[in-house]
N, CA, C and O atoms as a Maestro MAE file, in Angstrom:
{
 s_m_m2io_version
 :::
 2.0.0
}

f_m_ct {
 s_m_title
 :::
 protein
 m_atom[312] {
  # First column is atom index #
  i_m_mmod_type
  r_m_x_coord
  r_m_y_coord
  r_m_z_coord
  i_m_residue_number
  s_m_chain_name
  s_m_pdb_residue_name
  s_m_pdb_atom_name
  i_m_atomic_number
  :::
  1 25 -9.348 5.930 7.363 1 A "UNK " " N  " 7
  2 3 -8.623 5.013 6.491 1 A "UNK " " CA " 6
  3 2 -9.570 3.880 6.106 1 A "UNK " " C  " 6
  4 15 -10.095 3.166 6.961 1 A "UNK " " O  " 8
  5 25 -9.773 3.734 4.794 2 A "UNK " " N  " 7
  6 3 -10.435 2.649 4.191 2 A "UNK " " CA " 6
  7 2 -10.107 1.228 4.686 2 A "UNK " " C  " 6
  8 15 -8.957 1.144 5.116 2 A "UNK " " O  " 8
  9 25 -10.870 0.013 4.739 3 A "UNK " " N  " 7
  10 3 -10.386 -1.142 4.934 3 A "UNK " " CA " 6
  11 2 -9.292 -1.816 3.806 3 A "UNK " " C  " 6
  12 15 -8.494 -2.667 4.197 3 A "UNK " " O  " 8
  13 25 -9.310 -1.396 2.448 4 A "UNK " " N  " 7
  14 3 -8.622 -2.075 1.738 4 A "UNK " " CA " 6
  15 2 -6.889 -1.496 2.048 4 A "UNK " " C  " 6
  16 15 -5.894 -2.078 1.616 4 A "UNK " " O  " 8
  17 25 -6.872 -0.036 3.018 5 A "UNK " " N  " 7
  18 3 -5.491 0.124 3.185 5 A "UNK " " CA " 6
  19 2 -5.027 -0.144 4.743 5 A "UNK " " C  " 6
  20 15 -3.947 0.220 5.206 5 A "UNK " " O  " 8
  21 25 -5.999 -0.815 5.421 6 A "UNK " " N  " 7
  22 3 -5.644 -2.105 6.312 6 A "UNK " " CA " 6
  23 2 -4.614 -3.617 5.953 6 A "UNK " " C  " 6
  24 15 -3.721 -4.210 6.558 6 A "UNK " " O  " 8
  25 25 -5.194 -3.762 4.882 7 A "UNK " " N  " 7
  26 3 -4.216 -4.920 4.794 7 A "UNK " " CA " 6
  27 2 -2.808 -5.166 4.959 7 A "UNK " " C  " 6
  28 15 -1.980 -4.379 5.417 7 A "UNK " " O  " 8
  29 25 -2.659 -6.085 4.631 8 A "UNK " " N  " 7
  30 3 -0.926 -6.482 4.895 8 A "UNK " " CA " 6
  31 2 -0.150 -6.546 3.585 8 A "UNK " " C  " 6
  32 15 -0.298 -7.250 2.586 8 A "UNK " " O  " 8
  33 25 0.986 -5.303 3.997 9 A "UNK " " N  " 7
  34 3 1.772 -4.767 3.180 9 A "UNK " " CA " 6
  35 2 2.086 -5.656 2.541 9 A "UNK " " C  " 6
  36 15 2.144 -5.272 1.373 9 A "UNK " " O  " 8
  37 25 2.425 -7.039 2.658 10 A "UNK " " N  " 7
  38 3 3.094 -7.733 1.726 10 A "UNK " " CA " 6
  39 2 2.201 -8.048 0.654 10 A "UNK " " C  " 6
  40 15 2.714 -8.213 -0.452 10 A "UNK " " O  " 8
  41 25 0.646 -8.191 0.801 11 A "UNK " " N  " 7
  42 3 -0.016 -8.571 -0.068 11 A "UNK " " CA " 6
  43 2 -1.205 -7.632 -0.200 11 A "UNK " " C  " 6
  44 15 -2.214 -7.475 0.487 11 A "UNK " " O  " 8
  45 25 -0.749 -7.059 -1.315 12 A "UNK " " N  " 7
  46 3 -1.848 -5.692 -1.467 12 A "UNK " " CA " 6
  47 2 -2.709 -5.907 -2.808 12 A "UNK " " C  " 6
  48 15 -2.545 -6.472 -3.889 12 A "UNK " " O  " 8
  49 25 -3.695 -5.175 -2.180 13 A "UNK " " N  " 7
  50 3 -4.780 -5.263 -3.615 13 A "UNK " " CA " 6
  51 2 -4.702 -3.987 -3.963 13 A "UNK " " C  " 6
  52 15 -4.574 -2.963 -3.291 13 A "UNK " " O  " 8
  53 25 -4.815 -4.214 -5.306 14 A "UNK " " N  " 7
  54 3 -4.890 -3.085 -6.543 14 A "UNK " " CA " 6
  55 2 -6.173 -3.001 -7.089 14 A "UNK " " C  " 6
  56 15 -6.878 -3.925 -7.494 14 A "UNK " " O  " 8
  57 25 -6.475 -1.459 -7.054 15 A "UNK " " N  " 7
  58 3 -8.111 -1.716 -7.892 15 A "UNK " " CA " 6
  59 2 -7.416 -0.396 -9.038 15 A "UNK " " C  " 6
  60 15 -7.098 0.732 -8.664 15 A "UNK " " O  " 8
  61 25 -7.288 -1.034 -10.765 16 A "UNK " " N  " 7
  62 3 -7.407 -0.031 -11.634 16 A "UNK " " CA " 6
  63 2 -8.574 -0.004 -12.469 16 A "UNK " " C  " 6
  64 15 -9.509 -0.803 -12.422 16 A "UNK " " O  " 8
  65 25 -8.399 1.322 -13.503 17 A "UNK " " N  " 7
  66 3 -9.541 1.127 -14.181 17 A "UNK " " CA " 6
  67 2 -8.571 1.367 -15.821 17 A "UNK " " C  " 6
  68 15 -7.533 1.915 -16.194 17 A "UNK " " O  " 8
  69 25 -9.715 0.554 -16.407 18 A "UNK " " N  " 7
  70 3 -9.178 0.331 -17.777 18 A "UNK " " CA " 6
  71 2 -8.886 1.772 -18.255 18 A "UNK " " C  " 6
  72 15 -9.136 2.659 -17.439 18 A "UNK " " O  " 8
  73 25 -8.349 2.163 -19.567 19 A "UNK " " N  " 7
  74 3 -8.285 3.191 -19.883 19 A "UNK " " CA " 6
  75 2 -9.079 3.367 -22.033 19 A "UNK " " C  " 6
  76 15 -8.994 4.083 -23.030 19 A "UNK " " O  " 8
  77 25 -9.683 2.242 -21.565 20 A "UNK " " N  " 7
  78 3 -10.686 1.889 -22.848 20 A "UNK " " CA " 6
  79 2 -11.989 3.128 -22.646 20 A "UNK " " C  " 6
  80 15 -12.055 4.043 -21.826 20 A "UNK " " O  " 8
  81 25 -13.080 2.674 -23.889 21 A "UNK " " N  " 7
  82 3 -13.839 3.749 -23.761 21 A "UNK " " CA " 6
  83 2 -15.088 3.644 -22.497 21 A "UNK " " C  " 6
  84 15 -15.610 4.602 -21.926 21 A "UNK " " O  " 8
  85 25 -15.331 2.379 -22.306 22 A "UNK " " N  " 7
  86 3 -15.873 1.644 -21.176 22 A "UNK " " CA " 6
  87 2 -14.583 1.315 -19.928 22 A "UNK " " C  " 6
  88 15 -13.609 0.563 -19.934 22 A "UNK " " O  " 8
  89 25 -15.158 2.317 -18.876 23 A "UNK " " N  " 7
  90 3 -14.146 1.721 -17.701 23 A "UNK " " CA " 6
  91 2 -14.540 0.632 -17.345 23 A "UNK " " C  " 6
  92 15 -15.748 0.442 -17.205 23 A "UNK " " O  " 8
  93 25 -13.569 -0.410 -17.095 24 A "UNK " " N  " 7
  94 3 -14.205 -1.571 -16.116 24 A "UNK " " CA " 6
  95 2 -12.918 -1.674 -14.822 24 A "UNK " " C  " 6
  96 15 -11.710 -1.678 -15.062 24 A "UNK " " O  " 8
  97 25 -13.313 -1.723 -13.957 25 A "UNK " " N  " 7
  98 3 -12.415 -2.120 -12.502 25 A "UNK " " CA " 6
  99 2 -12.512 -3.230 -12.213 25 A "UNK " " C  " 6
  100 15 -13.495 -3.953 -12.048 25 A "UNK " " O  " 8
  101 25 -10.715 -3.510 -12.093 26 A "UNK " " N  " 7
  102 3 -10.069 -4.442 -12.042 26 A "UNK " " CA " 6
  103 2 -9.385 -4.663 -10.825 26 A "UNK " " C  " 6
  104 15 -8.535 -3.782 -10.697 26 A "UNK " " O  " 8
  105 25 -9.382 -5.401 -9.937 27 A "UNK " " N  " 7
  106 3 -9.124 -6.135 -8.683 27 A "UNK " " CA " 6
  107 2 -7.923 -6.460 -8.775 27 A "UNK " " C  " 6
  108 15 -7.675 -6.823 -9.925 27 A "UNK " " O  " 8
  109 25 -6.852 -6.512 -7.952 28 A "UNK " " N  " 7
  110 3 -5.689 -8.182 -8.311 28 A "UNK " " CA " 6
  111 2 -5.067 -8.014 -6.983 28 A "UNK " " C  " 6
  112 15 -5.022 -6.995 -6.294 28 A "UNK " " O  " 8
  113 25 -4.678 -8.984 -6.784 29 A "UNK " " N  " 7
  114 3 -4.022 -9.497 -5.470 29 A "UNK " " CA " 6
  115 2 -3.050 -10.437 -5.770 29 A "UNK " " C  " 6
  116 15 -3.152 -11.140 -6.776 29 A "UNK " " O  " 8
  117 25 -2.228 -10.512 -5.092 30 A "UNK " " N  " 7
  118 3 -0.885 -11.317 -5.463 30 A "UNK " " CA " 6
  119 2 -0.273 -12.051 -4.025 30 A "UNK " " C  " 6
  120 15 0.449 -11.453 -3.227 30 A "UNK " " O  " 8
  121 25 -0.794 -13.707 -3.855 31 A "UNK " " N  " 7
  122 3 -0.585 -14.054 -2.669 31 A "UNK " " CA " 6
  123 2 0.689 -15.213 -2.844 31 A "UNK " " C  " 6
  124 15 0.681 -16.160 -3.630 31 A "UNK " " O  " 8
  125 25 1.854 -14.822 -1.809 32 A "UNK " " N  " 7
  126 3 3.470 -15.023 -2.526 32 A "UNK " " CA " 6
  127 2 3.076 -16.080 -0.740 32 A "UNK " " C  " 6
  128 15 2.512 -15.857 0.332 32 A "UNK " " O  " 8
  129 25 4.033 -17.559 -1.616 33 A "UNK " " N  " 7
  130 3 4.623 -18.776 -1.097 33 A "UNK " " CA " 6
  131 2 5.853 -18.769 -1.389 33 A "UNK " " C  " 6
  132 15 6.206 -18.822 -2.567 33 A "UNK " " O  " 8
  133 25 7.036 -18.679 -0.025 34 A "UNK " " N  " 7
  134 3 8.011 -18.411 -0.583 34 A "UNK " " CA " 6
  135 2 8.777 -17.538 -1.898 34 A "UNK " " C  " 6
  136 15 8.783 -16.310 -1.811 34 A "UNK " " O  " 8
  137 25 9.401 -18.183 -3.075 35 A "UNK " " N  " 7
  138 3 9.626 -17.775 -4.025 35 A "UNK " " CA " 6
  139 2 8.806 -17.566 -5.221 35 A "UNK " " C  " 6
  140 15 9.272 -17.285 -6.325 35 A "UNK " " O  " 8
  141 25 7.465 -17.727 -4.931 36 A "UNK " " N  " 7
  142 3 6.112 -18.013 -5.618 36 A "UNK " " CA " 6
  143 2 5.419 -17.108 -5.635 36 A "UNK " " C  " 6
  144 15 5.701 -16.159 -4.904 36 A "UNK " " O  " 8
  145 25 4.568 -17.070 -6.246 37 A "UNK " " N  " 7
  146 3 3.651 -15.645 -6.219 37 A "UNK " " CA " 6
  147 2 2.389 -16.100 -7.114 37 A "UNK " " C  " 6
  148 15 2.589 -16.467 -8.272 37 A "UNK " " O  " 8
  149 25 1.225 -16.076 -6.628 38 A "UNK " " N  " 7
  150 3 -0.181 -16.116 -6.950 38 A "UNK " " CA " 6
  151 2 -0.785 -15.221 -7.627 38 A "UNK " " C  " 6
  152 15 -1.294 -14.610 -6.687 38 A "UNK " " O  " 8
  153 25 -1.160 -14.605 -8.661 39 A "UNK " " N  " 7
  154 3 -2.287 -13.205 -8.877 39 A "UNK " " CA " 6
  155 2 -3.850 -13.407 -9.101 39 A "UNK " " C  " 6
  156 15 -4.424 -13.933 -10.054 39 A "UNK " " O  " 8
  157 25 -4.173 -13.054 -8.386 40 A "UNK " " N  " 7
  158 3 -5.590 -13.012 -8.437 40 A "UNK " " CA " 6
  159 2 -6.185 -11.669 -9.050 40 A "UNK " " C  " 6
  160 15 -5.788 -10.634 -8.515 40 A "UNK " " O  " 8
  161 25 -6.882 -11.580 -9.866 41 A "UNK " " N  " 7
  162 3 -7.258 -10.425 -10.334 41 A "UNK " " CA " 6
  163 2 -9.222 -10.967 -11.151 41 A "UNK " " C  " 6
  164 15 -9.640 -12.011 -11.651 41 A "UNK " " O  " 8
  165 25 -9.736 -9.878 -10.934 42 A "UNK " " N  " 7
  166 3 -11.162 -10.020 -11.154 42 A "UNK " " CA " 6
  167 2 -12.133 -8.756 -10.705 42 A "UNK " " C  " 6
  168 15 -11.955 -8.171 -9.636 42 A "UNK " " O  " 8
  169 25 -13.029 -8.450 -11.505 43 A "UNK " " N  " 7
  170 3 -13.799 -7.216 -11.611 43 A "UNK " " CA " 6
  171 2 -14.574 -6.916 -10.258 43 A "UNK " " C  " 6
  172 15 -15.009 -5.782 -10.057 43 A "UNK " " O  " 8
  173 25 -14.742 -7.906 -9.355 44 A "UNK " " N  " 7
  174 3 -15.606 -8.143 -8.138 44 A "UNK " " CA " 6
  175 2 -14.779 -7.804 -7.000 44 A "UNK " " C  " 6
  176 15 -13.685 -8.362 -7.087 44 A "UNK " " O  " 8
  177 25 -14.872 -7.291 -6.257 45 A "UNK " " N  " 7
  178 3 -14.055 -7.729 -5.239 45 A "UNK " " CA " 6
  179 2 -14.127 -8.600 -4.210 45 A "UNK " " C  " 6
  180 15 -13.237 -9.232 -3.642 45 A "UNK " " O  " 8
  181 25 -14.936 -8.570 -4.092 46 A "UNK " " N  " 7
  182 3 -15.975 -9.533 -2.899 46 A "UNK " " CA " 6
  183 2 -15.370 -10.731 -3.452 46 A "UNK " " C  " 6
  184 15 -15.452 -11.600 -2.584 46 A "UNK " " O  " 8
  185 25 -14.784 -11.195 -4.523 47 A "UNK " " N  " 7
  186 3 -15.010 -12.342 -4.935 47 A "UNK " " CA " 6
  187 2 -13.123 -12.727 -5.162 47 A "UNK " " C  " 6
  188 15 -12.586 -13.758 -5.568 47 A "UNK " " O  " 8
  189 25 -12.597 -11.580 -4.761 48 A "UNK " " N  " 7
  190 3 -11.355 -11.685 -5.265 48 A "UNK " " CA " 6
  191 2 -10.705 -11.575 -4.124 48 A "UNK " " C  " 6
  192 15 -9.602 -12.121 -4.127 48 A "UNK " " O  " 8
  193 25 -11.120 -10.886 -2.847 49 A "UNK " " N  " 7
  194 3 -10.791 -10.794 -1.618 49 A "UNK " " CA " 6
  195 2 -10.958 -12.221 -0.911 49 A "UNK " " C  " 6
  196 15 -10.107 -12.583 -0.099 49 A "UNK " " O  " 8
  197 25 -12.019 -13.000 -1.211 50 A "UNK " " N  " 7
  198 3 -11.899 -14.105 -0.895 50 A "UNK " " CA " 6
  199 2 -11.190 -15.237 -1.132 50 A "UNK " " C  " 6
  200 15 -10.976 -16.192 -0.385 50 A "UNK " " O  " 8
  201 25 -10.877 -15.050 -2.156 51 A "UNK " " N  " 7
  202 3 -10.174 -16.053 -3.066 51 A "UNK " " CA " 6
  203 2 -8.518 -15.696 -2.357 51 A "UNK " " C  " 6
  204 15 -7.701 -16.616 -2.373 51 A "UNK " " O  " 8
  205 25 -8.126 -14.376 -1.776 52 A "UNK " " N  " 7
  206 3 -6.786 -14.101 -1.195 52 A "UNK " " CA " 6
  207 2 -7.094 -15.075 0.007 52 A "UNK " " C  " 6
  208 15 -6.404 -16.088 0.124 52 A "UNK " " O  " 8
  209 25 -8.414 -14.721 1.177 53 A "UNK " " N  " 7
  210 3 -7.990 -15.485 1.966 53 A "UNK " " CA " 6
  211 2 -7.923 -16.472 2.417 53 A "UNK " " C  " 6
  212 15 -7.322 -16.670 3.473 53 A "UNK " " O  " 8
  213 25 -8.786 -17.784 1.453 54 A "UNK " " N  " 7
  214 3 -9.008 -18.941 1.291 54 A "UNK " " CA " 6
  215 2 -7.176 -19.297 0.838 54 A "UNK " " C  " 6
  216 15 -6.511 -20.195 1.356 54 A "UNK " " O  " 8
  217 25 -6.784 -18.535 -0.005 55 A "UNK " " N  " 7
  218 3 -5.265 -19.593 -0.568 55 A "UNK " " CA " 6
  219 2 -4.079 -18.795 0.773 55 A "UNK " " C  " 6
  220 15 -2.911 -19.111 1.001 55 A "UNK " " O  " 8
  221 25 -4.883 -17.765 1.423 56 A "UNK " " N  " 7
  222 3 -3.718 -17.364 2.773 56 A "UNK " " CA " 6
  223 2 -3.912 -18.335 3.458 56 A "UNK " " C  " 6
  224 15 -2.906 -19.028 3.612 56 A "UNK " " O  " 8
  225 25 -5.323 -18.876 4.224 57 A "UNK " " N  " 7
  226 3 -5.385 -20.026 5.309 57 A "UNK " " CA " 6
  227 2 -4.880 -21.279 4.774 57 A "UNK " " C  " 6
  228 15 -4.266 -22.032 5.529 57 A "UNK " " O  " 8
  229 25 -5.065 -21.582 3.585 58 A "UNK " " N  " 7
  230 3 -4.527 -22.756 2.978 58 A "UNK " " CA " 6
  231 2 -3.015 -22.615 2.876 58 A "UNK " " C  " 6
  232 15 -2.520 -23.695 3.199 58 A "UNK " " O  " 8
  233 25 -2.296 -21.930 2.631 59 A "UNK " " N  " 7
  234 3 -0.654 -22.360 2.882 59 A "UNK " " CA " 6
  235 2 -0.079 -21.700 3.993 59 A "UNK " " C  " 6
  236 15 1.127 -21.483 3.868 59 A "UNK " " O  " 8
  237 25 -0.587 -21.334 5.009 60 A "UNK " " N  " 7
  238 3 -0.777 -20.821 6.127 60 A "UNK " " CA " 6
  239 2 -0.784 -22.626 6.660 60 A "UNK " " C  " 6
  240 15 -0.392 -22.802 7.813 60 A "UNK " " O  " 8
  241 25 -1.008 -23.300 6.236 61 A "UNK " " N  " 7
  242 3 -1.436 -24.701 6.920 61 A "UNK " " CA " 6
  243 2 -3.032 -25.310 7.747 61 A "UNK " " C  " 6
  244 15 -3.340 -26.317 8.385 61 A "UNK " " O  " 8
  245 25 -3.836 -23.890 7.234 62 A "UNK " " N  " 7
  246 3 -5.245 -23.955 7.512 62 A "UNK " " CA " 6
  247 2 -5.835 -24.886 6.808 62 A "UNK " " C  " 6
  248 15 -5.976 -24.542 5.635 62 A "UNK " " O  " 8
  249 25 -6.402 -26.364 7.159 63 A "UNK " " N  " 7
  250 3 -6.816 -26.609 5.933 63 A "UNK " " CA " 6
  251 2 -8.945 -27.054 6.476 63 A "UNK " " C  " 6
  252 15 -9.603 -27.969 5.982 63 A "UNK " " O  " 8
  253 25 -9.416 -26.098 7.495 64 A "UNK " " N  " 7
  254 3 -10.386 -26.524 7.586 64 A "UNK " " CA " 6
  255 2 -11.186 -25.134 7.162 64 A "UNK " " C  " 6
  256 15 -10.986 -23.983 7.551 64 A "UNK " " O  " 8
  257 25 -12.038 -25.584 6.344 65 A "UNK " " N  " 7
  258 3 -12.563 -24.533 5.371 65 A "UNK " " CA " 6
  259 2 -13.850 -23.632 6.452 65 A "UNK " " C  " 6
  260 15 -14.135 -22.460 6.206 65 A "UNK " " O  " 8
  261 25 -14.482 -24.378 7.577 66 A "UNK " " N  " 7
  262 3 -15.260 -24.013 7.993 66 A "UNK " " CA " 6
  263 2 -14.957 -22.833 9.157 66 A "UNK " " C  " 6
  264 15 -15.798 -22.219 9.814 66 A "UNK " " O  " 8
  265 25 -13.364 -22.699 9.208 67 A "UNK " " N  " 7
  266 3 -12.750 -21.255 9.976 67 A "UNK " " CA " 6
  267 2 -12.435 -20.423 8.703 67 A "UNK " " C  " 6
  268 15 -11.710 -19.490 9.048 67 A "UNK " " O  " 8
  269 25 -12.654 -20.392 7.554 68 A "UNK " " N  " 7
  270 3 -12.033 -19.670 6.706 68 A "UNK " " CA " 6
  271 2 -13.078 -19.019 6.207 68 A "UNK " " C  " 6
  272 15 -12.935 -17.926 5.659 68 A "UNK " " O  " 8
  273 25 -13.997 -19.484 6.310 69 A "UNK " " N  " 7
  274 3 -16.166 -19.329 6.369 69 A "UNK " " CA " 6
  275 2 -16.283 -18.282 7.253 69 A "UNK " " C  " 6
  276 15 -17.096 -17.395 6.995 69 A "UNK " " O  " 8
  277 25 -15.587 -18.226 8.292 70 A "UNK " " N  " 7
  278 3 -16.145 -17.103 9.679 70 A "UNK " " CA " 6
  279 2 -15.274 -15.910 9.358 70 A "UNK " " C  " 6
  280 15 -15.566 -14.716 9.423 70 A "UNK " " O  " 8
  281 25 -14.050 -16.536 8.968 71 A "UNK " " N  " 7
  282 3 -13.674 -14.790 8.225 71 A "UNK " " CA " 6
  283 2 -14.166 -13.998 7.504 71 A "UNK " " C  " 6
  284 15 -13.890 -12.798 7.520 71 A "UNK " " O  " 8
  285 25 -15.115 -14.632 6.621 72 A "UNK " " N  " 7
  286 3 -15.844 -14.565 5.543 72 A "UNK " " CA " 6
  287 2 -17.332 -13.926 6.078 72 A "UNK " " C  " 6
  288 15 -18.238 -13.672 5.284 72 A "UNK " " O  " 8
  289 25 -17.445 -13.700 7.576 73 A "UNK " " N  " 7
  290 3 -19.377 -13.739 8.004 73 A "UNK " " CA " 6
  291 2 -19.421 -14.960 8.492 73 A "UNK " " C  " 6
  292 15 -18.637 -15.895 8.325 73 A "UNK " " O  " 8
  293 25 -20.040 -14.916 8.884 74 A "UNK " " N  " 7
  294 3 -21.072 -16.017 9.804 74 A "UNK " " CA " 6
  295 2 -21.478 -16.636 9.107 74 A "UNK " " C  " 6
  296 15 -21.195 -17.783 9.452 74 A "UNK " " O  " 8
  297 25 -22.271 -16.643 7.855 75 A "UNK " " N  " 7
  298 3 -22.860 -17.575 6.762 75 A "UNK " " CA " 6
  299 2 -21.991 -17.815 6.062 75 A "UNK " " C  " 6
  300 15 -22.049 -18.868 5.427 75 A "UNK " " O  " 8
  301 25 -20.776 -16.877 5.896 76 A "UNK " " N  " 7
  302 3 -19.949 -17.148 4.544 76 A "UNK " " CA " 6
  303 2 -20.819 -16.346 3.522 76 A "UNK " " C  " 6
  304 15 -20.235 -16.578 2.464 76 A "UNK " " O  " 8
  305 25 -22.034 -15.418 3.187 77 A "UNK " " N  " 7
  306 3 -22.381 -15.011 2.246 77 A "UNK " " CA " 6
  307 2 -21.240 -14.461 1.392 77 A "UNK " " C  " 6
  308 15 -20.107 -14.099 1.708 77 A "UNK " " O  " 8
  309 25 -21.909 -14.508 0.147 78 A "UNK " " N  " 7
  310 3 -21.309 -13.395 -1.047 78 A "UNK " " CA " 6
  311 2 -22.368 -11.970 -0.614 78 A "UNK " " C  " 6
  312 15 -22.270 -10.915 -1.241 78 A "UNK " " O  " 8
  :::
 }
 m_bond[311] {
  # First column is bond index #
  i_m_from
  i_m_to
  i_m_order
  :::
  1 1 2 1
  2 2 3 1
  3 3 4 2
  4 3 5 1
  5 5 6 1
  6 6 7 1
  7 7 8 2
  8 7 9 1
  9 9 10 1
  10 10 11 1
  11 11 12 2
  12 11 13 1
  13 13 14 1
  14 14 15 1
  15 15 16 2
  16 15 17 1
  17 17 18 1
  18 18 19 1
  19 19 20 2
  20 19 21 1
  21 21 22 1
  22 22 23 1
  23 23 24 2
  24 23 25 1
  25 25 26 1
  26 26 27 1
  27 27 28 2
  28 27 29 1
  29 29 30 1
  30 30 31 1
  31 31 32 2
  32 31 33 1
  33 33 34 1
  34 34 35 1
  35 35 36 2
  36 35 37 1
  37 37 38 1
  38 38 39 1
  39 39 40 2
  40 39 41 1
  41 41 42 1
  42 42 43 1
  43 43 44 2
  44 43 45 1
  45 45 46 1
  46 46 47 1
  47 47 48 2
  48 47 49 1
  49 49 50 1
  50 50 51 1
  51 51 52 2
  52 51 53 1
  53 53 54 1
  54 54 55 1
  55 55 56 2
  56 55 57 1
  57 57 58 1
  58 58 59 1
  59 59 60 2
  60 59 61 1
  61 61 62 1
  62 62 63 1
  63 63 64 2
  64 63 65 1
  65 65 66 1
  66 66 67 1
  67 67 68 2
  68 67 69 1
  69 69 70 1
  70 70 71 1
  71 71 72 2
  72 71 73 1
  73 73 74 1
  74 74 75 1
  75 75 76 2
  76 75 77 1
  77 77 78 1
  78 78 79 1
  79 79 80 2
  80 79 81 1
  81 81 82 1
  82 82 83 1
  83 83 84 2
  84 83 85 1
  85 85 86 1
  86 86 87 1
  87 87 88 2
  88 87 89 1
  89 89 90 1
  90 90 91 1
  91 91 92 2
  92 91 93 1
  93 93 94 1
  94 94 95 1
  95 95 96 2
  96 95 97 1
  97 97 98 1
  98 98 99 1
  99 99 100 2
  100 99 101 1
  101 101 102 1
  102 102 103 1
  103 103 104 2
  104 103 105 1
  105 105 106 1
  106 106 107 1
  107 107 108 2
  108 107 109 1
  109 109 110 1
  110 110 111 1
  111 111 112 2
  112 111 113 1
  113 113 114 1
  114 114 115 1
  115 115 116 2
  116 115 117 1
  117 117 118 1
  118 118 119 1
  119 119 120 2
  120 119 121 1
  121 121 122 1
  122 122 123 1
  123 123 124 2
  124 123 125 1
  125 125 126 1
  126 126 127 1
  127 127 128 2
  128 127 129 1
  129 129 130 1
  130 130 131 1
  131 131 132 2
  132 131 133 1
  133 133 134 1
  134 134 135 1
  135 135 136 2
  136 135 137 1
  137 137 138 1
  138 138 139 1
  139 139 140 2
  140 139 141 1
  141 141 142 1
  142 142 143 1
  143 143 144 2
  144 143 145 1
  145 145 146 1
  146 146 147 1
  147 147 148 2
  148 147 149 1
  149 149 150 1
  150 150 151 1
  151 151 152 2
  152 151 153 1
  153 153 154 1
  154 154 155 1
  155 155 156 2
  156 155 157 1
  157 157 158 1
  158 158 159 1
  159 159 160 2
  160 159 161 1
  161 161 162 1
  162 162 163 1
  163 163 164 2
  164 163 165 1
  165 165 166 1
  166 166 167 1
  167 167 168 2
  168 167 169 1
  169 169 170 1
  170 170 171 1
  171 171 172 2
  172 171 173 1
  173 173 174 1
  174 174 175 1
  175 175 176 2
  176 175 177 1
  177 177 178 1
  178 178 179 1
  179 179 180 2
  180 179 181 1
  181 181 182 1
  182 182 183 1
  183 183 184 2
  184 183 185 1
  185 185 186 1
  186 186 187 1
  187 187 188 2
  188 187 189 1
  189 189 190 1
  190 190 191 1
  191 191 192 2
  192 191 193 1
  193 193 194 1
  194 194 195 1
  195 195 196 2
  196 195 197 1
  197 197 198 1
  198 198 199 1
  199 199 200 2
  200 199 201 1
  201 201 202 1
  202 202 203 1
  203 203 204 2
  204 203 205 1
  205 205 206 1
  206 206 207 1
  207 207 208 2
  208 207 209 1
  209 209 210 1
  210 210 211 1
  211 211 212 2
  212 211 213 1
  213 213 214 1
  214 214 215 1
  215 215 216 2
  216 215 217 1
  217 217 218 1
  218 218 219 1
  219 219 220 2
  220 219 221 1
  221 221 222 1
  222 222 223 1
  223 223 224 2
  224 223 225 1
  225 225 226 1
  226 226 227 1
  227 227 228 2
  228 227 229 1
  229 229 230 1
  230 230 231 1
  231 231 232 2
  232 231 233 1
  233 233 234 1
  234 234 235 1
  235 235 236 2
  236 235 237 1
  237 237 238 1
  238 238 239 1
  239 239 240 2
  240 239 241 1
  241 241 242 1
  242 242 243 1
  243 243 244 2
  244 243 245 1
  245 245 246 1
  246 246 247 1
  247 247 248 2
  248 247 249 1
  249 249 250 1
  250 250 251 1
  251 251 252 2
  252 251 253 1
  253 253 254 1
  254 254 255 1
  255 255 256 2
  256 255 257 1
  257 257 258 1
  258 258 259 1
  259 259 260 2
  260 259 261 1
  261 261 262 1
  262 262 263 1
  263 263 264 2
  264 263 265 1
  265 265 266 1
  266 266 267 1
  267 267 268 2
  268 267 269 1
  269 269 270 1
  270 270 271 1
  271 271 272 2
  272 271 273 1
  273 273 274 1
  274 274 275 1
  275 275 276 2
  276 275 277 1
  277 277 278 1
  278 278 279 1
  279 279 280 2
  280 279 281 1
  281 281 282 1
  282 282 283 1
  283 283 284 2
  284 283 285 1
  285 285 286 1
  286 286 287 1
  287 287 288 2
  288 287 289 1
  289 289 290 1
  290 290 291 1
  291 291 292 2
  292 291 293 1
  293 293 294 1
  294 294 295 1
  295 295 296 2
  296 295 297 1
  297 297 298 1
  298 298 299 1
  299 299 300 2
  300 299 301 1
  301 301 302 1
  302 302 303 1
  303 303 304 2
  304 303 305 1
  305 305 306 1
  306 306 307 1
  307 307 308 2
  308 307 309 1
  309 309 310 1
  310 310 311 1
  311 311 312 2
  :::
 }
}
C-alpha cells in the first residue's frame, strides 16, 4: 500500500490528470474546520502535502512551526 493511501480518511488527496492534449497532474487536498473546508490543490505534491500539514498543526492548536519542520524531515527540505 502506497503512502498517499495511508492517510486519514477524512482528508484525502486526489491526484487527477487533465484530459487536455498535454496531461498535467493535479494534487488537491481539502483540510475541513468544523463546517469549513480548505482546498488545496497544485501540480507538486511535495508542496501541497505540506501545505495540508502546516494548516492541520495550525488548527489542531499547533502553533510552533519548528515541530511542524520535523514532520516535514529534519531540515524541513523541499
Amino acid at each position: 500500500m502506497d503512502e498517499l493511501a495511508l492517510w486519514s480518511k477524512r482528508n484525502t488527496l486526489v491526484h487527477s490528470q487533465s484530459v487536455g492534449e498535454e496531461p498535467l497532474g493535479e494534487y488537491r487536498y481539502t483540510v475541513t474546520r468544523g463546517a469549513d473546508a480548505l482546498r488545496i490543490t497544485g501540480a507538486n505534491l511535495h508542496l501541497v502535502r505540506t501545505a495540508k500539514l502546516v494548516l492541520d498543526e495550525f488548527f489542531n492548536g499547533e502553533r510552533n512551526l519548528n515541530n511542524i519542520a520535523a514532520l516535514l524531515g529534519a531540515d524541513g527540505a523541499w
